[in-house]
C-alpha positions in Angstrom: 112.8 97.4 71.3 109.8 97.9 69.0 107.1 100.0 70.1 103.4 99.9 68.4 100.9 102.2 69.9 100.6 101.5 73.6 102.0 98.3 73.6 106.1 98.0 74.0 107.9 95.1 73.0 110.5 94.2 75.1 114.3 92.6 74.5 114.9 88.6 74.9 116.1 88.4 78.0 119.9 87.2 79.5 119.8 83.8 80.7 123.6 84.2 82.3 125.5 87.2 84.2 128.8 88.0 86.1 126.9 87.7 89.7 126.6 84.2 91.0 123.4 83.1 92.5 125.2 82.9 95.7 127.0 86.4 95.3 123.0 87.9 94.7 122.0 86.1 98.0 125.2 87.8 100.0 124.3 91.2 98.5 120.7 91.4 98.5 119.1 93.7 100.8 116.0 96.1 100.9 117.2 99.5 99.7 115.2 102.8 100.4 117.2 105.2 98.8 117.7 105.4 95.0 119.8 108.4 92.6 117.9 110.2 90.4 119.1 108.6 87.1 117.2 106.3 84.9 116.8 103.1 84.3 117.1 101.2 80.5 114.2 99.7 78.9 116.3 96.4 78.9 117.0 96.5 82.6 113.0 96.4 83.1 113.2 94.0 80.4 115.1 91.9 82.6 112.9 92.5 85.9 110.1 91.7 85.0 111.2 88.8 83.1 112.9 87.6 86.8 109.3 88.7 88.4 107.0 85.8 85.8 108.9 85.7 82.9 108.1 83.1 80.7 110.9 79.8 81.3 109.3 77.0 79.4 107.0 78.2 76.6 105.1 74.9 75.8 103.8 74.8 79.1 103.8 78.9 79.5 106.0 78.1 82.9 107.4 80.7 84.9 110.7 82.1 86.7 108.9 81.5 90.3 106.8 78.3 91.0 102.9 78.7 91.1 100.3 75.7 93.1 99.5 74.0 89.9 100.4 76.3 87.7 97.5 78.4 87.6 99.7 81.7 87.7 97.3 84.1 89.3 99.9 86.8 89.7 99.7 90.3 87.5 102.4 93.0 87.4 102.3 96.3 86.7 105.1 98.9 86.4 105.0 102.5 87.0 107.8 103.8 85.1 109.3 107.5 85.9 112.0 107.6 84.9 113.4 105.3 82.0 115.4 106.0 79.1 113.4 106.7 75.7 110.0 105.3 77.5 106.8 107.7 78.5 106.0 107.8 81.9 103.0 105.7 82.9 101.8 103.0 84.4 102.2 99.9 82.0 100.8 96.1 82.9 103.3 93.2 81.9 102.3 90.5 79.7 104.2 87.4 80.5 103.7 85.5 77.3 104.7 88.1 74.9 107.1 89.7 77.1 105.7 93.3 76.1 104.3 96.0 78.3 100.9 97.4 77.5 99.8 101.0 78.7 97.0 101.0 81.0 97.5 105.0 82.1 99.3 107.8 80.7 100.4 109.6 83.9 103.8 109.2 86.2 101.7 108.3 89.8 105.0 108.3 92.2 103.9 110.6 94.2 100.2 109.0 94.4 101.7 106.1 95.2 103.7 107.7 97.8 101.0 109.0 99.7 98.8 105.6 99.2 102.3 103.9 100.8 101.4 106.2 104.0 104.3 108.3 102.6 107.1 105.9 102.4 108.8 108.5 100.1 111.3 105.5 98.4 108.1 104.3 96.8 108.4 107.8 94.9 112.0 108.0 94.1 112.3 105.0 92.7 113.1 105.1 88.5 110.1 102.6 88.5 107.4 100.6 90.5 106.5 97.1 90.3 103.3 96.4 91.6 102.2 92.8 92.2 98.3 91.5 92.0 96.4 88.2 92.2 93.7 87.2 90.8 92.6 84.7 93.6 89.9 82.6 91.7 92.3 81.4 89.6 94.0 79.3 92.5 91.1 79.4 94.5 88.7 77.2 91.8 91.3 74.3 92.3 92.7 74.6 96.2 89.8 76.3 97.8 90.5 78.9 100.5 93.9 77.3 100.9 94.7 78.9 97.6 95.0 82.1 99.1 97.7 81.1 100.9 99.6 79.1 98.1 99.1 83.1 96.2 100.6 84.5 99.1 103.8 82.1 99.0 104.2 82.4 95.4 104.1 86.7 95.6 107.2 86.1 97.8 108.6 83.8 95.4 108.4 86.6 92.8 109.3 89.2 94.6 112.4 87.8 95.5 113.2 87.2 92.4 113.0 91.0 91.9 115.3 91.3 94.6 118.3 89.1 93.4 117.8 90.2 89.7 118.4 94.1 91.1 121.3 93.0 92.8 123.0 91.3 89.6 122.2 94.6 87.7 123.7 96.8 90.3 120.3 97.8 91.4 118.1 98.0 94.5 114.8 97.5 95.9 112.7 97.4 98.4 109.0 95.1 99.4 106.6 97.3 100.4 103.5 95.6 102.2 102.2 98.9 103.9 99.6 100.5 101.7 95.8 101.5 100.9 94.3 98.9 99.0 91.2 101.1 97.7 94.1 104.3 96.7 96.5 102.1 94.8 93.9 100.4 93.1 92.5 103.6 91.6 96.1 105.0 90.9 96.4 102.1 88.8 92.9 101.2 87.6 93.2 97.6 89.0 90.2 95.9 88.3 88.0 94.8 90.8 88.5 90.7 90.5 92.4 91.9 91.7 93.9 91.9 94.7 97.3 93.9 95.7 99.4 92.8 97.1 103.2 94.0 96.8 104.8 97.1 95.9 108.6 97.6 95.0 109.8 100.6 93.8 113.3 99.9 91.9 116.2 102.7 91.2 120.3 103.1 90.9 122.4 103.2 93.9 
């Protein structure tokens, strides 16, 4: 890993495992209850690589389809509780696979309490946080846009879900939250729109 200022470079990551696709769809379930251990920096590595990582590099495509691949998804990750990382809330960069640190502070518990206390959301070792930016389907597909961003956030997300399950890890899609809170937690900006939250720990 190679860190430079705020931004952290993260690990290439595994394109194989022990856990067949069709073992992670037997196994994967939404988990609210994590341990309080951490997380590696190549585990997140590999998340968020299964959330929009980068497949095909000469035309930037992704691990979950997107309507015409305009790719209007962002992610963010909250991290709490990861080995040799500061806590903070850090927004992914698909293209260089890197994080970049957008706030200096560990918000679990704000999140928490912007999830109408769904207290998994704080014990997770991290939080990934999906947004959209909507004109970026929108411009091509018009209001039907919206709902090709809404597909491809489930797309993602599931991703997330069978990627935890191959690392021995679990998760949980949280829908239930206050826009307006989570959006300050994080300093979203205004031209994004939340949409998903799933908080990711040992279990």
């Amino acid at each position: 890993m190679e860190f430079i200022d705020k931004i952290i470079k993260l690990s290439e990551p595994k394109y194989d495992s022990k856990t067949s696709i069709e073992e992670a769809l037997l196994k994967r379930k939404s988990v609210r209850g994590y341990k309080d251990e951490p997380l590696t920096l190549t585990e997140v590595s590999q998340l968020l690589w299964a959330a929009q990582g980068i497949t095909e590099p000469r035309r930037n495509y992704r691990t979950a389809p997107s309507a015409g691949a305009l790719y209007p998804l962002e992610v963010y990750v909250v991290i709490g509780n990861v080995e040799g990382v500061a806590k903070g809330v850090y927004k992914y960069k698909p293209l260089e696979h890197e994080l970049v640190k957008v706030k200096n502070e560990d918000v679990r518990n704000e999140l928490t309490a912007a999830t109408l206390g769904q207290t998994w959301v704080g014990e997770g070792a991290i939080v990934i946080i999906f947004s959209a930016v909507y004109k970026r389907t929108t411009q091509k597909y018009d209001d039907r846009g919206i709902r090709y961003i809404h597909m491809e956030v489930g797309h993602a997300a599931q991703n997330v879900y069978l990627q935890a399950v191959s690392l021995g890890l679990g998760t949980v899609a949280v829908g239930a939250f206050k826009d307006n809170e989570v959006r300050k937690i994080l300093n979203v900006p205004d031209e994004e729109y939340l949409l998903y939250i799933m908080p990711v720990g040992k279990i």
